[in-house]
GUDREN-577047 format. One record per residue (C-alpha): x, y, z; chain; residue number from 0. Coordinates in steps of 0.2 Angstrom, whole numbers, plus 5000, padded with zeros to 4 digits. Example, Ala and Ser with C-alpha at 12.3 -4.5 7.8 and 13.67 -1.06 7.14 Angstrom:
<rs>
    c1    c2    c3  kette   nr
  5062  4978  5039      A    0
  5068  4995  5036      A    1
</rs>
This chain:
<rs>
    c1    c2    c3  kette   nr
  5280  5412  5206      A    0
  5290  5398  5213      A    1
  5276  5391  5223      A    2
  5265  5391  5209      A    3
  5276  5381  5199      A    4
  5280  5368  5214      A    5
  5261  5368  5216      A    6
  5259  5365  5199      A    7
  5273  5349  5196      A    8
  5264  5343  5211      A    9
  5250  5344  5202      A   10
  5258  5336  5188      A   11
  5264  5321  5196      A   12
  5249  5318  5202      A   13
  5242  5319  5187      A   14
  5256  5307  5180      A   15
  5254  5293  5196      A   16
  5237  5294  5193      A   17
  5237  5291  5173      A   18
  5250  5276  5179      A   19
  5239  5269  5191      A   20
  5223  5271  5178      A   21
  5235  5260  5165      A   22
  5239  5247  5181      A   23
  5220  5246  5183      A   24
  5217  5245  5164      A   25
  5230  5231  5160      A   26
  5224  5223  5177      A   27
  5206  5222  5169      A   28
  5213  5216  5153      A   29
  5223  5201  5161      A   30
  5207  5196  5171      A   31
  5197  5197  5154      A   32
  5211  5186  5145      A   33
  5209  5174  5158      A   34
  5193  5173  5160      A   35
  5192  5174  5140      A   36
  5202  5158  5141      A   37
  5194  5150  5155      A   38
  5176  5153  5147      A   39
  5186  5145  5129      A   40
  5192  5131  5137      A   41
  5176  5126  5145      A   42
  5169  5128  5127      A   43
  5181  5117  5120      A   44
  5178  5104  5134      A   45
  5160  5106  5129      A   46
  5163  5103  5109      A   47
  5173  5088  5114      A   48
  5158  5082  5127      A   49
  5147  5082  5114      A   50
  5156  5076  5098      A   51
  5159  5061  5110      A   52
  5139  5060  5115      A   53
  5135  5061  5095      A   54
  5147  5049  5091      A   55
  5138  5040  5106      A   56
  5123  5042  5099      A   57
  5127  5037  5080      A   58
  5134  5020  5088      A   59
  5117  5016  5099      A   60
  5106  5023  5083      A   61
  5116  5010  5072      A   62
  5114  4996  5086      A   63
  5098  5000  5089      A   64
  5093  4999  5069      A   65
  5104  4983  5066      A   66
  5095  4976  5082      A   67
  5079  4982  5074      A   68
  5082  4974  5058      A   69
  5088  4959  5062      A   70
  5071  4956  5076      A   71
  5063  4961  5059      A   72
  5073  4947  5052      A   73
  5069  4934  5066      A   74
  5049  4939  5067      A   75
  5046  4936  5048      A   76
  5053  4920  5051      A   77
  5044  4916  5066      A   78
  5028  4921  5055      A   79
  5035  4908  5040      A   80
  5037  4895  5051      A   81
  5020  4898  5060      A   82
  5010  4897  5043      A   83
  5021  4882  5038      A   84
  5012  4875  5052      A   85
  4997  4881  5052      A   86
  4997  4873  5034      A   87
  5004  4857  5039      A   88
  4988  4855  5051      A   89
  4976  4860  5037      A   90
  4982  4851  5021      A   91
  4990  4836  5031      A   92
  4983  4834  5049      A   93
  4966  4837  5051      A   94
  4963  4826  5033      A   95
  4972  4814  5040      A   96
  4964  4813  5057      A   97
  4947  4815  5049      A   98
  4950  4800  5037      A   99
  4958  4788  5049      A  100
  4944  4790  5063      A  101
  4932  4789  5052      A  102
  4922  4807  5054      A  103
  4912  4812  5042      A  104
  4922  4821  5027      A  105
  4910  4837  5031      A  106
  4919  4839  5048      A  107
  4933  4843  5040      A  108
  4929  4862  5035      A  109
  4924  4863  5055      A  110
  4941  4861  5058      A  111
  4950  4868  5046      A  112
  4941  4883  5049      A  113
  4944  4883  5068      A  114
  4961  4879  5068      A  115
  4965  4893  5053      A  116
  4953  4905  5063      A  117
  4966  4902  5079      A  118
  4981  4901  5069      A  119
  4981  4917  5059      A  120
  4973  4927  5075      A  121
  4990  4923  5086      A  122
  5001  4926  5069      A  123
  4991  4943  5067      A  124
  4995  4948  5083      A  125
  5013  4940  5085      A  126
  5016  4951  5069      A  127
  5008  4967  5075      A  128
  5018  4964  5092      A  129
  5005  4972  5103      A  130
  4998  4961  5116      A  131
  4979  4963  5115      A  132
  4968  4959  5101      A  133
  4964  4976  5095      A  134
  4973  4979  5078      A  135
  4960  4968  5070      A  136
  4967  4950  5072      A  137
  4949  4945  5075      A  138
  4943  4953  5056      A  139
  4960  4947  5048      A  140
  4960  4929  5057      A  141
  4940  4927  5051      A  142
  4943  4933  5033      A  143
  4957  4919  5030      A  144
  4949  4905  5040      A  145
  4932  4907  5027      A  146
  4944  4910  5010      A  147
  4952  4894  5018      A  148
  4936  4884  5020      A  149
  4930  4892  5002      A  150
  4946  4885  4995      A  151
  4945  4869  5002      A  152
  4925  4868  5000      A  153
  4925  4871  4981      A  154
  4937  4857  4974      A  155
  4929  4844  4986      A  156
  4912  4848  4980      A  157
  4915  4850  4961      A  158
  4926  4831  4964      A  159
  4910  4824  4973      A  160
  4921  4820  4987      A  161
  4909  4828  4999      A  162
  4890  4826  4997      A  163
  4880  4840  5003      A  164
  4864  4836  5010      A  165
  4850  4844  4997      A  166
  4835  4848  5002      A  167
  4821  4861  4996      A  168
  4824  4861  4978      A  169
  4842  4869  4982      A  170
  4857  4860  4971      A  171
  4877  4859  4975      A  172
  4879  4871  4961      A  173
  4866  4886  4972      A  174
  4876  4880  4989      A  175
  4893  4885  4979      A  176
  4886  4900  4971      A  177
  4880  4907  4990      A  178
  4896  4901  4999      A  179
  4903  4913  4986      A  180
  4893  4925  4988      A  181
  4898  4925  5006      A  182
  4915  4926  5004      A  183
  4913  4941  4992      A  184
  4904  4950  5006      A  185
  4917  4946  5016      A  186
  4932  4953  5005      A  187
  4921  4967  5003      A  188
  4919  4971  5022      A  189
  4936  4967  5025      A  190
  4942  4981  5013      A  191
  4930  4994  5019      A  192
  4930  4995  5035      A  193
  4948  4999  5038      A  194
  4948  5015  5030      A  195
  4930  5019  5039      A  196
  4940  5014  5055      A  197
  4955  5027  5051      A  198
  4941  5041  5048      A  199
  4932  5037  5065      A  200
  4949  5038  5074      A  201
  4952  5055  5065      A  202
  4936  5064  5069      A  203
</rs>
């Protein structure tokens, strides 16, 4: 009987150092969880802060970059104004005035009103587009205004007799002037349309 009972506090103490040991083990687990629970925070934390400083970041370069934007918006436009400021110095004052002191024939003047507008508004179209090559339709653009140009110029001359346009045929100033606009309304009228037939070609 007496053994039993030593074998069984043995047993008992056991029992109890092992239940101690478990609880060791268990509040050992729970400090290496806390820790890392507080190492795995922190590094969460330092994360946030990371990245609120990138957005901030960001928000300033998005800002620059928009207020550098808005002001080479600024600069081009005036760029542009002063380009067609000259390109009308040349036609109104310029060429007339070369053209009268040399002596050309007044009918040389369209010629060169045309080419210099045709030149002109092509570099404008392009310096506004800010692409390098000619191929968002500086060439139809540049060719619509020099014509609307030379039409603009052509008309008042004729209908002040300042110009004398050789007739032959039967023809009259008043046909020529009706088929130079003629011309220009097929012109507009190309101008117009084939933009949107363009978009649909790139789209198929």
């Amino acid at each position: 009987m007496t053994e039993e009972r030593e074998e069984l506090e043995k047993r008992v103490d056991e029992l109890y150092k092992e239940r101690i040991s478990l609880e060791e083990e268990i509040n050992n687990l729970n400090i290496l969880k806390i820790e890392k629970l507080k190492s795995i925070n922190e590094e969460l934390e330092k994360k946030s802060e990371w990245m609120d400083k990138e957005r901030i970041k960001a928000i300033k370069e998005r800002d620059n970059l928009s207020r550098k934007v808005r002001h080479s918006n600024e600069k081009t436009w005036k760029n542009a104004l002063k380009m067609v400021s000259i390109l009308g110095l040349l036609d109104l004052v310029l060429i007339p005035l070369l053209v009268t002191l040399l002596g050309i024939p007044l009918q040389w003047i369209f010629v060169s009103i045309g080419l210099v507008t045709f030149l002109g508004m092509m570099l404008i179209v392009n310096y506004m587009s800010g692409t390098s090559p000619f191929n968002t339709g500086e060439i139809r653009k540049a060719l619509t205004v020099s014509l609307i140009t030379v039409y603009l110029a052509f008309v008042p001359l004729m209908a002040f007799g300042m110009v004398a346009v050789p007739i032959g045929l039967g023809t009259s100033a008043q046909s020529v002037v009706t088929n130079f606009s003629w011309l220009i309304a097929v012109v507009i009228i190309l101008y117009f349309s084939t933009r949107p037939i363009e978009d649909y070609i790139k789209k198929m």
